[in-house]
DRENVOTI-983931 format. One record per residue: residue in three letters; x negated, y, z of N, C-alpha, C, O in turn. Coordinates in steps of 0.02 Angstrom, whole numbers, plus 50000, padded with zeros to 5 digits. Last residue first. Layout:
residues N
AlaXYZXYZXYZXYZ ...
This chain:
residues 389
Unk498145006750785498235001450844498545004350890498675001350942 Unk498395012450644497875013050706498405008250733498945006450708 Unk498385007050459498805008150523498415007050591498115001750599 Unk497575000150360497575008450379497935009250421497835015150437 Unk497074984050345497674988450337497394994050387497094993050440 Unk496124976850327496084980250267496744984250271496974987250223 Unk495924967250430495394973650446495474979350358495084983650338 Unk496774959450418497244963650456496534973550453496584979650463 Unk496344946750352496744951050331497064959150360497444963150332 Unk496374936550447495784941450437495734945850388495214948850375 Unk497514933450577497284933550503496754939450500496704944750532 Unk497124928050744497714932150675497114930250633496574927450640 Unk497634916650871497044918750827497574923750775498184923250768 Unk497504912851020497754918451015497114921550954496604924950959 Unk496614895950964496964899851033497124907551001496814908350948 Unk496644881450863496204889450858497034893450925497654893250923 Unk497014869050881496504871050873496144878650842495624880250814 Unk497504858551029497514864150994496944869250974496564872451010 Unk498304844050983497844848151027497974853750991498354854550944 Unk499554837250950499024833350976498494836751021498264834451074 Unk501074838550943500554841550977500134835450981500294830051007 Unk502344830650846502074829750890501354834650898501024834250846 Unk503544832850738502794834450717502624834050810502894838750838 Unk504894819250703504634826250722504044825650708503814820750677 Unk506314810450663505594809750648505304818450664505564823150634 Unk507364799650765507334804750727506454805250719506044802050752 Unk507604789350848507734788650800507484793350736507434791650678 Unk507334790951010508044791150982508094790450887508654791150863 Unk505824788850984506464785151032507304784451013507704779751005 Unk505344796050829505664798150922505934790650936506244787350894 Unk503934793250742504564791350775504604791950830504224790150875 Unk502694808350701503004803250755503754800350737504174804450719 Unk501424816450649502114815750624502134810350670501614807450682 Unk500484829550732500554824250700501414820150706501844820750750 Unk499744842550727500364843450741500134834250701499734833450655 Unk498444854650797498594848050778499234846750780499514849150829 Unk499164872850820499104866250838499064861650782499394862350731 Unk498684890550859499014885350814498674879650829498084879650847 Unk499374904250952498924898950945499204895550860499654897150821 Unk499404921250888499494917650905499194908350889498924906350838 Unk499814936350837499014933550839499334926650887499544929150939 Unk500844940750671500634936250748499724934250776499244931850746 Unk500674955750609500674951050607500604945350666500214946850711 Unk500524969650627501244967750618501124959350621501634956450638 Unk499244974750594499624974250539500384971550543500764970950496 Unk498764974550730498974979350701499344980850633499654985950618 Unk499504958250811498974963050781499174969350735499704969350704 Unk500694955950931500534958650871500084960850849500074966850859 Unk500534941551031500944947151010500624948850955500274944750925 Unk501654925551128501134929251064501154935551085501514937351132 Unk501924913451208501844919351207501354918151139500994913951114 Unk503044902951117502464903151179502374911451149502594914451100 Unk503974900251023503164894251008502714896951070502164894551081 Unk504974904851057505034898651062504484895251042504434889151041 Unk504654919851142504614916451105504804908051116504804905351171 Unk505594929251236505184923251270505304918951196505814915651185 Unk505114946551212505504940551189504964933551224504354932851232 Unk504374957551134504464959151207505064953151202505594955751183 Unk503464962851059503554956751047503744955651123503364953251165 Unk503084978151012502954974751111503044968951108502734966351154 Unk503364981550918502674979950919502694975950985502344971151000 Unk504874983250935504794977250903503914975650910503734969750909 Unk504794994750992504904989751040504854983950995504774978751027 Unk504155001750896503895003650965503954998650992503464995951018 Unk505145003050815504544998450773504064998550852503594994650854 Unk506125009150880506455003750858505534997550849505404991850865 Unk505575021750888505695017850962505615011350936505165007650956 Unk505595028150746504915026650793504905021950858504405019050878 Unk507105028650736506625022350693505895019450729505665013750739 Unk508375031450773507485031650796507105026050782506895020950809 Unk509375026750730509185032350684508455033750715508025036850684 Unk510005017350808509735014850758509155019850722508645017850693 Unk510125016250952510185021950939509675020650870509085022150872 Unk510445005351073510685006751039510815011650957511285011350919 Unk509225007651154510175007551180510325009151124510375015251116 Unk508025005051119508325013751112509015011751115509395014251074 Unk508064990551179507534996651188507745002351178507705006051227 Unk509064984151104508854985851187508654992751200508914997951220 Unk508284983250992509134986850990509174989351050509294995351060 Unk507274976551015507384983250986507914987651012507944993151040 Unk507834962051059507604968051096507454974751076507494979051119 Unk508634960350923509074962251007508604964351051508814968551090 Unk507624956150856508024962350837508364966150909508344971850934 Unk507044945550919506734952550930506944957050910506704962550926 Unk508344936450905508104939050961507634946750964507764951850996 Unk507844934750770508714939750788508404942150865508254947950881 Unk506774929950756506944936950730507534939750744507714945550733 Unk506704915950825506514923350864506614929650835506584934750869 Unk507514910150721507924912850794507514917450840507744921450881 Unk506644911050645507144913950611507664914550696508054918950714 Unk505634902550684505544909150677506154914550651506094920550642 Unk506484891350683506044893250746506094902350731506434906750758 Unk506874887450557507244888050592507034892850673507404896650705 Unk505374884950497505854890750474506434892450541506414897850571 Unk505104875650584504784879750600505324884450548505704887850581 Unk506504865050580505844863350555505644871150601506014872450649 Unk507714856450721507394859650674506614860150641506154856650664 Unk508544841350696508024842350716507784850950666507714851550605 Unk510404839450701509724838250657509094841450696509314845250739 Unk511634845150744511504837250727510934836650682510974833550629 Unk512084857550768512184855350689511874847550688511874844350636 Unk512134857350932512474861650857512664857950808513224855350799 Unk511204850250960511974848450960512234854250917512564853550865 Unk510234855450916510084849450890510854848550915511154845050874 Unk510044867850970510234866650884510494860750882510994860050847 Unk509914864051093510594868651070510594868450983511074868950946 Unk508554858651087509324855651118509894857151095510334853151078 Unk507724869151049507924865451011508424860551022508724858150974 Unk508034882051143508424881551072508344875951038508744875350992 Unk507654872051250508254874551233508574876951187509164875851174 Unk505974872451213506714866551250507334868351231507544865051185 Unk505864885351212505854881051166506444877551153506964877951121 Unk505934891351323506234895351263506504890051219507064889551195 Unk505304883151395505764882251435506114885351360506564881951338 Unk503954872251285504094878151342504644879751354504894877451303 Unk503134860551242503414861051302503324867751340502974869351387 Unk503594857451063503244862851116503544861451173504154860751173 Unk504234849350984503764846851044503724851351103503794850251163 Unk504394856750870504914856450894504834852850958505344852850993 Unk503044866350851503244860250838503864862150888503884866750929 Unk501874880050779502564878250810502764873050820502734871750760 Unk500764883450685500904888150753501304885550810501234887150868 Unk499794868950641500644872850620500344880250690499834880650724 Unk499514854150527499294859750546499644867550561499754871550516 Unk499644839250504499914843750486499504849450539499204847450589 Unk499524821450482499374828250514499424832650480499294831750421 Unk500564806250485500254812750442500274817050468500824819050489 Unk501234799050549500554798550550500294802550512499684802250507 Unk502584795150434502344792550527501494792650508501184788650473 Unk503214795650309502794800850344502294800650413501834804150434 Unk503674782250296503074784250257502714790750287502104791350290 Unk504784780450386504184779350408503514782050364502974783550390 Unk505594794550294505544789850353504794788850385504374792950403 Unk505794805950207505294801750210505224795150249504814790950233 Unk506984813250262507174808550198506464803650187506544798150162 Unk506784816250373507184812750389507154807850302507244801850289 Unk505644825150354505394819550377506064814850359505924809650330 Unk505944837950274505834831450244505834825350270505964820450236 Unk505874846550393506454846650337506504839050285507004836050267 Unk505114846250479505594844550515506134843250437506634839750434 Unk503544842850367503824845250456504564844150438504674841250385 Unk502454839350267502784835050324503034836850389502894834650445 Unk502414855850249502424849450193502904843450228503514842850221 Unk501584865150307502224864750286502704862450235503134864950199 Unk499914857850261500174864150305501004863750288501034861050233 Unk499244839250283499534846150260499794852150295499884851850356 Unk498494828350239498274832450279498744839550244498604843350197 Unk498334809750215498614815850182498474820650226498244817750275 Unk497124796950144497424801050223497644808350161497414810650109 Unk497484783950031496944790450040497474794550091498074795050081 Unk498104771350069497284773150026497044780450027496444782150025 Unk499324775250111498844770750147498014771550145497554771950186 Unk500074777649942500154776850037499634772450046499474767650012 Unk499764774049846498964777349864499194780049925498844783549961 Unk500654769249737500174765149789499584768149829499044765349841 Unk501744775149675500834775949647500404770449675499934767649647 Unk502404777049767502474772849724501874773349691501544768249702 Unk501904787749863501974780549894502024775149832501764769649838 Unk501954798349780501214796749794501404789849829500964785549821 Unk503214798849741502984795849710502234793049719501954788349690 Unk503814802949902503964796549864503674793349812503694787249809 Unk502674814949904502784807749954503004802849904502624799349870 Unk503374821649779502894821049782502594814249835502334809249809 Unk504834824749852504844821849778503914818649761503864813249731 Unk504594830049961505014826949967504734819749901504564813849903 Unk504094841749934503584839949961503954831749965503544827249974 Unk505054848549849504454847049835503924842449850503504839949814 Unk505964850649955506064845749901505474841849872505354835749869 Unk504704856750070505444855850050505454850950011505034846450018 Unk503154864149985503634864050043504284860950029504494862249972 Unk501614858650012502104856949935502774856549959503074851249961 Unk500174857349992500584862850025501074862949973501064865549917 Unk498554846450046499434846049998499574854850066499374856950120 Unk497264838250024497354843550067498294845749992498434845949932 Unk496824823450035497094826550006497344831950061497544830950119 Unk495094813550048495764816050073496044820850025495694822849979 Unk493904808049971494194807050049494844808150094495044805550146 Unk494454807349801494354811049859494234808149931494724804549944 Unk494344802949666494284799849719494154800749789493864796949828 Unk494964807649535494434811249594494254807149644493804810149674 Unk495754797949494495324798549466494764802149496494184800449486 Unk496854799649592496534792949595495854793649554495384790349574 Unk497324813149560496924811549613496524805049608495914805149617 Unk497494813149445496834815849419496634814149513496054813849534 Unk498824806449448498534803149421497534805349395497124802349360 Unk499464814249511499324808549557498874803249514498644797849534 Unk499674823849431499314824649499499174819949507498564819649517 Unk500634816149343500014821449313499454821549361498874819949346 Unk501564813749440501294810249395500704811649379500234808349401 Unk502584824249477501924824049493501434819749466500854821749467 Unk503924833549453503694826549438502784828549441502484833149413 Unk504334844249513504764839149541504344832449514504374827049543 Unk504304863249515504064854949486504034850549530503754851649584 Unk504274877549503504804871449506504944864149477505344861049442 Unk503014880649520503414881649577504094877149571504384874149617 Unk501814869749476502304874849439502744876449505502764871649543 Unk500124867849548500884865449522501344870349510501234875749538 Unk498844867249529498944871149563499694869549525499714870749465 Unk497024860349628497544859049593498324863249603498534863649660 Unk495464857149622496074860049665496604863749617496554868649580 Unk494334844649685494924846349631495504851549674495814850849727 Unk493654842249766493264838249708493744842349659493574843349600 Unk492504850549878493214852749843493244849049770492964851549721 Unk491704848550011491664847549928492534848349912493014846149944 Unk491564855550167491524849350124491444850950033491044855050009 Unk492034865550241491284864350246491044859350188490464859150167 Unk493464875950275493244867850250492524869250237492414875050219 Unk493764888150283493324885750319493264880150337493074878250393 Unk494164895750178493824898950195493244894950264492694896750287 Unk494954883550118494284886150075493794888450121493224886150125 Unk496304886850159495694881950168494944880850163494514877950197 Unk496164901150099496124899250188495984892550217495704891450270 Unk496634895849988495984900949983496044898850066495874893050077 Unk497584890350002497264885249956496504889750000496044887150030 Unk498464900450025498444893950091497894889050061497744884050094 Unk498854907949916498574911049975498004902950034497464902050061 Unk499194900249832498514901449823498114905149907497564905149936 Unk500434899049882500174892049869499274895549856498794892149874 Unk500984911749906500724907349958500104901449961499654899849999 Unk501004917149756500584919449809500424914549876499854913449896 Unk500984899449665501324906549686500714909049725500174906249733 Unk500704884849618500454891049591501074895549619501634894849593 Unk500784874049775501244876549708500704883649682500384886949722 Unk499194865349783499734868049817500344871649743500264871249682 Unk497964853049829498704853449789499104859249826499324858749884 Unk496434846249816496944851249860497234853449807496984855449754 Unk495284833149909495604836749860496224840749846496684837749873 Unk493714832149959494364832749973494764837249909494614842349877 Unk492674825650055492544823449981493484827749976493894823850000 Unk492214824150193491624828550146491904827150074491484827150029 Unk492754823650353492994824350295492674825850224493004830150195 Unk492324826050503491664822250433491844822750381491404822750338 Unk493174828350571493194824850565492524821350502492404815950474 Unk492864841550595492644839050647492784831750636492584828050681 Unk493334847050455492544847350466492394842650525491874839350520 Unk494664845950494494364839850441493764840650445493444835450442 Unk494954859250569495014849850581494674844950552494404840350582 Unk494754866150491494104866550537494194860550583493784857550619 Unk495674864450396494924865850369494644864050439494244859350436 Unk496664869950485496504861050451495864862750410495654857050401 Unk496764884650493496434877450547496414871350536496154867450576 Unk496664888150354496114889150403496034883650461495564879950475 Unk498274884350338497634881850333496674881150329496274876850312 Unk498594893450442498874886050460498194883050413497704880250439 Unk498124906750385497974906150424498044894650451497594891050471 Unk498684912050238498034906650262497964901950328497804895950330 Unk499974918650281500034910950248499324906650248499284900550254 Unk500394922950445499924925050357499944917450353499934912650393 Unk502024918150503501224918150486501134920350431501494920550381 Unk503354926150587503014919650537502314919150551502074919750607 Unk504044935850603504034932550663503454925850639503234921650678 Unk503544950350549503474945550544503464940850607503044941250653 Unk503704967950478503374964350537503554959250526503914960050477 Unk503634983550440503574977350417503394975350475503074978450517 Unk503524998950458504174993850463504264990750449504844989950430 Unk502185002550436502295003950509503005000350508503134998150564 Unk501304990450327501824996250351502084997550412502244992550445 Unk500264986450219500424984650274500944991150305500764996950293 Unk499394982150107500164985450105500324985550151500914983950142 Unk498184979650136498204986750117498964987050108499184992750100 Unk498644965550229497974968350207498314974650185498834975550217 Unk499754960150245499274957650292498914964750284498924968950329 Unk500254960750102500554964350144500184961850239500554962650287 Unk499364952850041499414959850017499664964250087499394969050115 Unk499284938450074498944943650115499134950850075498804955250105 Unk501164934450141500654935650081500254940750097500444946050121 Unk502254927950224501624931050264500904932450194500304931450204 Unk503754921750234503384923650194503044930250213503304935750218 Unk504674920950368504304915950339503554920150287502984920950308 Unk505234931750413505324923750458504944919550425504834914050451 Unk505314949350411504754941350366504964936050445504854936850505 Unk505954963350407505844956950450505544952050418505864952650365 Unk505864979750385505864972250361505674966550427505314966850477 Unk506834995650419506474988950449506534981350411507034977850408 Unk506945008750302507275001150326506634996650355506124994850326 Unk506535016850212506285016950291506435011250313506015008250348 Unk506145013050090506895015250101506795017250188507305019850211 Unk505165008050056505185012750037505825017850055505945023650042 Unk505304994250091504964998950144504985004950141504905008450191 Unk506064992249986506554989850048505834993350108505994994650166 Unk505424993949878506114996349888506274996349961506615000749989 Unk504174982149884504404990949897504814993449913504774996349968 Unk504844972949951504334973549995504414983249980504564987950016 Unk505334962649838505734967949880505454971749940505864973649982 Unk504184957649783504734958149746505174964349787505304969849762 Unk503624951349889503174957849861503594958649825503444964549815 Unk504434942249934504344947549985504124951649958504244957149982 Unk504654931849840505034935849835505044942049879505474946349873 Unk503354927249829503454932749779503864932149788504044930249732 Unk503604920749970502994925549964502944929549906502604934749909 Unk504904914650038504584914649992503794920749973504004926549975 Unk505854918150129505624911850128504784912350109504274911150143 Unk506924933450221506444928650173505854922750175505424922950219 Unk507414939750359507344931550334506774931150290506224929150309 Unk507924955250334507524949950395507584944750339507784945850282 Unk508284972350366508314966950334507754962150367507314963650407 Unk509374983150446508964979650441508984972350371509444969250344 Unk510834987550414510284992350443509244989050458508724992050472 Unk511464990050254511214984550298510814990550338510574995850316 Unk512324993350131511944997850207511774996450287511844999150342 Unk513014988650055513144985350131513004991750165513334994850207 Unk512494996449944513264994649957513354994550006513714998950030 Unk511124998249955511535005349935512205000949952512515004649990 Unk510554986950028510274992250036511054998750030511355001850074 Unk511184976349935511124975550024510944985650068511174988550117 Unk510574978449821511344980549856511434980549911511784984749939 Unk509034978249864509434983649826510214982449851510424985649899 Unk509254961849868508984967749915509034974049910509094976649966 Unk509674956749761510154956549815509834962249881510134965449924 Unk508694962049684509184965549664509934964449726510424967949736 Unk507534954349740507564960049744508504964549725508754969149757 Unk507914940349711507914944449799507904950249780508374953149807 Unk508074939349574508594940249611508494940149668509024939549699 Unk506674940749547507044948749536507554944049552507454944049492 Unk506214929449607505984934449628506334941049610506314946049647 Unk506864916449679506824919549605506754925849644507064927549694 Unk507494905949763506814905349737506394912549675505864912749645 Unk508794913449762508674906149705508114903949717508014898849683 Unk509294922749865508764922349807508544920249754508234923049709 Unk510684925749934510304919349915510024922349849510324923949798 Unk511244933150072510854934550016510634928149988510334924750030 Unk512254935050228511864933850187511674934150103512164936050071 Unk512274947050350512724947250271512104944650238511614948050222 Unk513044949050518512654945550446512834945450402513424944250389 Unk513474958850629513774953450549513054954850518512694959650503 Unk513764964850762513234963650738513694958350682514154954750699 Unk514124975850925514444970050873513924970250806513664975750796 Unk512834976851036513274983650970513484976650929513064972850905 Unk512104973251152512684974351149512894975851091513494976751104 Unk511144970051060510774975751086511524977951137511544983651158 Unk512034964150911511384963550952511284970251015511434975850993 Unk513064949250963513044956850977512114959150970511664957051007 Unk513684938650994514054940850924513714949650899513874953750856 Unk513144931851095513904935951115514084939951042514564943851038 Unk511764927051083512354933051114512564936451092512424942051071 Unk512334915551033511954916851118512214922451126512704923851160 Unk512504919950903513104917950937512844916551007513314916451046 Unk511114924850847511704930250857512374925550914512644928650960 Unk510604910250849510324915750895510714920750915510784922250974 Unk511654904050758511314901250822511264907950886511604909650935 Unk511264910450633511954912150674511944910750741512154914750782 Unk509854907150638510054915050646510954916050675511204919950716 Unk509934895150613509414895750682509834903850690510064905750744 Unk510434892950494510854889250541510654890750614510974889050664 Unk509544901850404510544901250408510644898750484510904902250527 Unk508394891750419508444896350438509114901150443509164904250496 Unk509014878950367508574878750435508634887350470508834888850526 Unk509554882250239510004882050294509504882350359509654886450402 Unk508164886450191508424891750179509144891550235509344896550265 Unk507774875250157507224879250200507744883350222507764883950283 Unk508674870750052508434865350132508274869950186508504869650244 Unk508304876849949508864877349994508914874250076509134875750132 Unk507444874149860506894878349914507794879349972507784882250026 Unk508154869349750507554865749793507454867949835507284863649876 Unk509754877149758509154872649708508544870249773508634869849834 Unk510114888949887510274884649844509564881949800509004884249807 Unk509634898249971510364893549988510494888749929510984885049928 Unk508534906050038508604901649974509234899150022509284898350083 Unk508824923050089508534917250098508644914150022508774917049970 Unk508904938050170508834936550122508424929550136507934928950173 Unk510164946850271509994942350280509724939250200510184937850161 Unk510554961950331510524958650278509974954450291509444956350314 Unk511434965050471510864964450455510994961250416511434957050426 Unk512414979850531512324974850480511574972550460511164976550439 Unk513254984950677512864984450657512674978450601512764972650618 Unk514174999350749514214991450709513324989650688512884993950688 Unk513935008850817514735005450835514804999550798515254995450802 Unk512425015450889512825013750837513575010350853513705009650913 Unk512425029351002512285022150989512815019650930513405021150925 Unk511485043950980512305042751000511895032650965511425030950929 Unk510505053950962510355048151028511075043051051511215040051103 Unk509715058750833510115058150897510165052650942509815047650947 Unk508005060450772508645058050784508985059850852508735061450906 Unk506595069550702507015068850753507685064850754508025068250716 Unk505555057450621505955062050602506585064150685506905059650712 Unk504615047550638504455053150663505035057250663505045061150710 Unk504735038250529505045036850565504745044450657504805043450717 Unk504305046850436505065045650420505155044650484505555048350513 Unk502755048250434503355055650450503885052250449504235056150481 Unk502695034150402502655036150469503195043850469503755044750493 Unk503145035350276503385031550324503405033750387503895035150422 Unk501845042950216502775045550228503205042650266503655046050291 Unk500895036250256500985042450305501615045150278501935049150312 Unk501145025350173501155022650237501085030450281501225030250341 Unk500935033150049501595029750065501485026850127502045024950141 Unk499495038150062499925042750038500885038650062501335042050088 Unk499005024950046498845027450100499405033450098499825032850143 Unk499855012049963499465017849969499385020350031499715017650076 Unk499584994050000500005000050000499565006250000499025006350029 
């Protein structure tokens, strides 16, 4: 972002306001609800009504509607649902998105407008680094970061021959490069898939030919769904260890079964976590809607929550924009992955964990804590954004 557009911002949210409390309040809600990337998209739907119906239908007390948005995966339809959301609804916030070109897709308009963004998911370093905005923030992750710490897993494991699959978008390169930044080994092949590709064949057929030690995969949802099944029919379950970032978590396991049992993963979050926040929203989902959540779902119930402490914070009083980004920096909320808070770009400095795939007792398939391997860490992305501390 220019330097020239992050000091109009600021004057914006500088601007004197009154102090009368709103009487409604609309947050536009932008996700995938449909085709492949939909899966991701109810996890997060289903965590946000969740969070708003705790309480009481209200954020901050002030009656509160959602008005969701479905993207497709498609980058000028987030934006243009982000635009109406904007001039029709007159959403007072916006929050959710999945996807990483659909955040730089609506990233201008929608900062450019003063409007508070919310990211539950999509953490692309642009907006880490020089786009960074005093009304962007993120309950999620920079997208390197998860695989930064499987890099520094597989080094302690000797890993020296490895080969790496992610979708061609901003994420998929983002999370390829953050492996990169601190795998130690040989990179026999790195490999970069169509965002809406379902047959892998091609892949599975230059892996056996690489002969890697391992496969480093970032192949979210369906994707990651459609890829398992055929890497199992291939025959190369068993023969070569899988190692992924938001691949084998809460959304796929059920359709993977046992084939997933035992694949490490690398996360901020597991539905494991033993903390009291946790526990409970994942109890309360799990009778809710009868399923295990993934990490979309996670971060998508701390963003209503940190909306409601905002709202808190200036009682109400939407038009002080400066309070609003004041109390959202305080990450003032009993997270459901554990304390965090905010580096200067808005982004989480928080732990991240060994996460390995398990059968529950009761039947169901989760990401289990094994250890933990980088403590109250951010992205290294953050020394290229112009916003003081």
């Amino acid at each position: 972002m220019k330097t020239g557009l992050i000091a109009a911002i600021s004057a914006f949210c500088l601007i004197a306001a009154g102090t009368q409390a709103a009487d409604q309040i609309k947050i536009g809600y932008i996700t995938t609800l449909s085709g492949p990337g939909g899966a991701l998209g109810k996890h997060m739907k289903d965590a946000a009504d969740l969070a708003l119906e705790k309480l009481g239908g209200k954020l901050g007390g002030i009656p509160t509607e959602i008005i969701y948005g479905d993207d497709q995966l498609k980058p000028d339809v987030g934006r243009q649902v982000a635009e109406e959301m904007l001039k029709k609804d007159k959403v007072d916030f916006i929050d959710g998105v999945i996807w990483s070109n659909v955040l730089l897709a609506i990233y201008q308009p929608v900062i450019g407008s003063g409007t508070i963004l919310l990211s539950n998911s999509a953490g692309p370093q642009e907006v880490a680094g020089a786009m960074c905005a005093p009304n962007f923030f993120t309950t999620g992750w920079q997208n390197a970061v998860p695989a930064e710490a499987m890099g520094i897993y597989m080094n302690s494991k000797k890993i020296d021959k490895v080969f790496a699959m992610a979708p061609n978008y901003t994420a998929g390169k983002d999370i390829v490069a953050g492996f990169k930044r601190t795998y130690k080994g040989q990179l026999v092949a790195e490999v970069y898939t169509r965002l809406d590709q379902t047959d892998f064949q091609t892949e599975l057929t230059q892996m056996r030919a690489a002969d890697p030690q391992a496969i480093f995969i970032f192949e979210p949802g369906a994707f990651g769904i459609q890829f398992f099944k055929q890497f199992d029919q291939a025959g190369l379950h068993g023969k070569i260890p899988v190692y992924s970032v938001f691949t084998t978590n809460e959304i796929i396991l059920p359709a993977l079964g046992d084939a997933g049992v035992g694949v490490y993963e690398t996360g901020f979050w597991s539905p494991a976590l033993k903390n009291p926040a946790n526990q409970e929203f994942v109890a309360e989902f799990r009778k809710k809607y009868n399923y295990v959540p993934a990490e979309y779902a996670a971060t998508a119930y701390d963003g209503i929550r940190l909306l409601d402490s905002a709202v808190k914070a200036v009682k109400g009083d939407l038009k002080n924009k400066k309070g609003l980004i004041a109390a959202l920096d305080k990450a003032n909320i009993a997270s459901v992955r554990g304390p965090f808070k905010y580096n200067i770009n808005h982004f989480p400095i928080q732990n991240y964990y060994l996460l390995k795939v398990a059968h529950e007792a009761d039947g169901s398939y989760m990401r289990e804590v094994e250890s933990t391997i980088l403590t109250n860490y951010g992205d290294s992305y953050y020394k290229e954004c112009k916003m003081k501390p």
